[in-house]
C-alpha positions in Angstrom: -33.7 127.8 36.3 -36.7 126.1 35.1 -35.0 124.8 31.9 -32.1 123.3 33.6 -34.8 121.8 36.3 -36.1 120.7 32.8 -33.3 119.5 31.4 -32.5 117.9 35.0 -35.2 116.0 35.2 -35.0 114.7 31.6 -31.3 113.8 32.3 -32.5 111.8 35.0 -34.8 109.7 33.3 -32.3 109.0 30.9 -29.8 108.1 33.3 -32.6 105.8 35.0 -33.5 103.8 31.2 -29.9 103.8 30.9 -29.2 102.0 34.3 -32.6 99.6 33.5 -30.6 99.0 30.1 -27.8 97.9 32.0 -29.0 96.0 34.2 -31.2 93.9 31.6 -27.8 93.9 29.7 -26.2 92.7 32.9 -28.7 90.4 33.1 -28.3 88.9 29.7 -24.3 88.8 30.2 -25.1 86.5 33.5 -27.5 84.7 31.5 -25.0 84.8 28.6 -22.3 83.2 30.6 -24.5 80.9 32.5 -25.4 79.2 29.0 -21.4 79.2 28.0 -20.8 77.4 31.0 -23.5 74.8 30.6 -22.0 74.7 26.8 -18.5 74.6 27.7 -19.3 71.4 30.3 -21.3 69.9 27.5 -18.4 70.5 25.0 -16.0 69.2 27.6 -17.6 65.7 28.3 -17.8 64.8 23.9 -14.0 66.3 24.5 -12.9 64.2 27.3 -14.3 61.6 25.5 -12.8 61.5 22.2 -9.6 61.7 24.2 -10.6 58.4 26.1 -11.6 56.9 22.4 -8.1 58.2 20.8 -6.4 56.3 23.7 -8.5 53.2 23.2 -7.7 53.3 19.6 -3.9 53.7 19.8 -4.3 50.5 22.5 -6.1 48.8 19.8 -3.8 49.4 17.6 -1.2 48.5 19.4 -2.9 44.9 19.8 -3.7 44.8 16.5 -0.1 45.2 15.5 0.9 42.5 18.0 -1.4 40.3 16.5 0.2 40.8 13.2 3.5 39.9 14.4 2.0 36.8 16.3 0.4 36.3 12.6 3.3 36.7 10.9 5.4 34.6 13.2 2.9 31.6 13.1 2.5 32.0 9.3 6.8 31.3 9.2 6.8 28.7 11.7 3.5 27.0 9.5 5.5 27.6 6.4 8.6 25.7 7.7 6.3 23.0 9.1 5.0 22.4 5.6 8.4 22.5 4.6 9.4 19.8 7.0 6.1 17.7 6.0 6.5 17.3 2.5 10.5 16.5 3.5 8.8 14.0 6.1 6.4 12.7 3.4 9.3 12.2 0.4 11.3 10.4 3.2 8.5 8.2 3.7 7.9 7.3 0.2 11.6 6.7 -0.2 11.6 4.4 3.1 8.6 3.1 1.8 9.8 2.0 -1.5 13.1 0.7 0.1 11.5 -1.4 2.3 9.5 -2.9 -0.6 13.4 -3.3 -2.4 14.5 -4.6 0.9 11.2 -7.1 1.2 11.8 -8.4 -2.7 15.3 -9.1 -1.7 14.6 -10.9 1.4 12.2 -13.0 -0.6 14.4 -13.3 -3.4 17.0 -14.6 -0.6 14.7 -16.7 1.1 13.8 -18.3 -2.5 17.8 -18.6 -2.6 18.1 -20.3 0.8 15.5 -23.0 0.5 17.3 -23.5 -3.0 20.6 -24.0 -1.3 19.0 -26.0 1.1 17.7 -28.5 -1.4 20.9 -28.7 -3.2 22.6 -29.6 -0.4 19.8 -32.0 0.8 20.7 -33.4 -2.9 24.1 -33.1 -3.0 24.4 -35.0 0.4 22.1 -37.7 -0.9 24.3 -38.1 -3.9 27.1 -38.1 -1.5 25.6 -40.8 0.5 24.8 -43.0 -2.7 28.5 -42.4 -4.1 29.3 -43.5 -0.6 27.0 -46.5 -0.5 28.7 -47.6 -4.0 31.9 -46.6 -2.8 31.6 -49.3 0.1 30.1 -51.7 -2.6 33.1 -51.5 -4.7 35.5 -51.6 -2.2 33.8 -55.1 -1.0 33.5 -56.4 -4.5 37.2 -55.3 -4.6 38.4 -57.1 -2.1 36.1 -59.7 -3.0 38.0 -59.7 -6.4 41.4 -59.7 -5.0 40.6 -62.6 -3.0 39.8 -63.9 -5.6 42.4 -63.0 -8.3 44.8 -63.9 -5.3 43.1 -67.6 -5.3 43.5 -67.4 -8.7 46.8 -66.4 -9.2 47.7 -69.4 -6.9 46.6 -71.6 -9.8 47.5 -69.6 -12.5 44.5 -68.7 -14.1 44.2 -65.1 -14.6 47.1 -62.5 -15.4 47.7 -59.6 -13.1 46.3 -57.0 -15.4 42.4 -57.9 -14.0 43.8 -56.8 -10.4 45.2 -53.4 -11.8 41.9 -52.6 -13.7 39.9 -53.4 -10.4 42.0 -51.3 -8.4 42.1 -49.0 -11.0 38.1 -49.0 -10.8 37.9 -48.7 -7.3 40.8 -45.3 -6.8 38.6 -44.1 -9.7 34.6 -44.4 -7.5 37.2 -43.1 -4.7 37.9 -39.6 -6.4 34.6 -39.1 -7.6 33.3 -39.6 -4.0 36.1 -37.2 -2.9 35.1 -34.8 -5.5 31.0 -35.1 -4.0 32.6 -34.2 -0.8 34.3 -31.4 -2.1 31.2 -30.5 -3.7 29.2 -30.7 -0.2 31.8 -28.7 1.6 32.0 -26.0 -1.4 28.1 -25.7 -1.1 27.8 -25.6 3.0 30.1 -23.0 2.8 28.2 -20.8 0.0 25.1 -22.0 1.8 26.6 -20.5 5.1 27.8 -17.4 3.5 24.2 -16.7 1.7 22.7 -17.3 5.4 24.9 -14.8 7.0 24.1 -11.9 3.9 20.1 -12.9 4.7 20.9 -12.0 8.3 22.8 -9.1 7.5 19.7 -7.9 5.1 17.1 -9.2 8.0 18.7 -6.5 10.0 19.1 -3.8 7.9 15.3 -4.8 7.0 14.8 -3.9 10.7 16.5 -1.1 11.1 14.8 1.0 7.7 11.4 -0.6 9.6 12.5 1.1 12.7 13.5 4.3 10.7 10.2 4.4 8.7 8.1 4.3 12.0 10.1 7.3 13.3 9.4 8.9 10.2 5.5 8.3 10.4 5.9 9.0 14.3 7.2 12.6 12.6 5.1 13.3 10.0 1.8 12.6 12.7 3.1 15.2 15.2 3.9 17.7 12.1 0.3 16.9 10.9 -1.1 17.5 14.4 1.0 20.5 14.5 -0.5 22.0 11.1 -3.9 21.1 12.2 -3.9 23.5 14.9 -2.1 26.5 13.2 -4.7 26.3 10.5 -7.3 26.7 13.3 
């Protein structure tokens, strides 16, 4: 009986550093867990906020690829602008040199005009002076008639000096006629040079009016350019 009480007694204190074993144990575990769920709440925050990051990047990259198709479209629309500008710029070198074509004709016409003008200045003065002798001869002619009449009436001078007189005078009559054909001929070349220098005076205007759209164009395409290169 004494062994058992023995062995009793020594079961007992093993059961009682068992139960201290287990309760330190225990004690560990609760410290054990406490620490995991400190950790895991640490680990969750760094977690929750890569996730905020991953959804901030795919918005960025959403942007980013917005941007590039704003870039892209802007880069086309610059392209074509440049396009249009150099067109713009080779139409206003061809107005340009058209309208010095169109300006060295109008001069040349000009230079034409006063020409005819003179001519016809001349060409009327002659007219007036054939005129003038025209008038001259006709009153020597009759003069001379008179005359040969008188003559005649005394038989003195032969009918041949009244045909050469007014053979003379129908003779200064056609070359007078012939001025005046000359005048008329040269009003009417005169009038139609006038009405090509107004028809180039307008066409003049109208390339002027065509070259100051142009420049009106290639200004707003340069404005235009400006600000897509900023």
């Amino acid at each position: 009986l004494r062994g058992k009480d023995q062995e009793l007694h020594e079961a007992s204190a093993a059961l009682r550093g068992a139960e201290e074993r287990c309760q330190r144990l225990e004690s560990r575990a609760e410290a054990a867990e406490k620490e995991v769920e400190v950790t895991g709440r640490q680990v969750e925050e760094p977690r929750q906020r890569v996730k905020d990051l991953k959804l901030e990047l795919s918005s960025l990259s959403q942007r980013v690829d917005r941007k590039s198709a704003e870039l892209a479209s802007v880069m086309i629309e610059r392209d074509e602008l440049s396009y249009k500008l150099e067109e713009a710029n080779e139409k206003l070198s061809s107005a340009t040199e058209q309208m010095g074509i169109l300006k060295a004709a109008v001069e040349q016409e000009s230079s034409q005009r006063q020409l005819l003008t003179l001519q016809h200045h001349g060409l009327q003065e002659e007219c007036d002076r054939l005129q003038s002798t025209v008038e001259k001869l006709d009153q020597i002619n009759t003069e001379n008639m008179l005359a040969e009449k008188r003559v005649l009436e005394y038989g003195d001078i032969s009918g041949d000096r009244i045909s050469t007189v007014a053979s003379l005078g129908r003779s200064q009559r056609h070359v007078i006629d012939y001025a005046r054909q000359m005048v008329t001929m040269s009003l009417e070349d005169y009038n139609a040079e006038a009405a090509r220098v107004a028809e180039l005076t307008d066409q003049l205007s109208a390339e002027r009016r065509q070259l100051e759209r142009h420049l009106e164009e290639v200004d707003s395409l340069q404005r235009r350019y400006s600000m897509l290169a900023i």
